[in-house]
C-alpha positions, 0 to 999 in steps of 0.5 A, a space after each residue: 161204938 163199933 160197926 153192925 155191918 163190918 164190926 169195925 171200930 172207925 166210926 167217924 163224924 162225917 160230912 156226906 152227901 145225902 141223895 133224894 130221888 125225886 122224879 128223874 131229878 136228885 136232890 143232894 143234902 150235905 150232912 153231919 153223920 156218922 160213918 164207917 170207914 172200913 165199910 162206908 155204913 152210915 148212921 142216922 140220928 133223929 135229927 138227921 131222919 127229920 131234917 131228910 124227911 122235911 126236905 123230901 116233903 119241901 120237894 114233894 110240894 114244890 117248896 124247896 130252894 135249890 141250885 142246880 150244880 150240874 147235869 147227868 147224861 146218858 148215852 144210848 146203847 148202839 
């Protein structure tokens, strides 16, 4: 398989950190993907898309488990 974006062939099984927007809050999913590791694109199979759509639909209805594991901060421009 070669990459669409770069057209590399160091595509790889990776596990990455998803990222869901929800409000101001994101929630990180870790997946099993591939991965380009000239150009980083990532690519989703059926299973990946499903399992990200259940969460985000989990989250929209205030139905899904999660930790917090830190806090982002943003300092005001002087």
């Amino acid at each position: 398989m070669k990459c669409v974006i770069c057209k590399g062939s160091d595509i790889e099984l990776k596990t990455v950190d998803e990222q869901i927007r929800t409000g101001k809050d994101i929630i990180l999913i870790p997946m099993n993907i591939l991965v380009c590791s000239n150009c980083g694109e990532r690519y989703y199979d059926r299973k990946a898309m499903k399992k990200i759509e259940d969460i985000r639909d989990k989250a929209k209805h205030q139905d899904l488990k999660i930790e917090e594991v830190g806090k982002v901060m943003r300092a005001r421009a002087a």
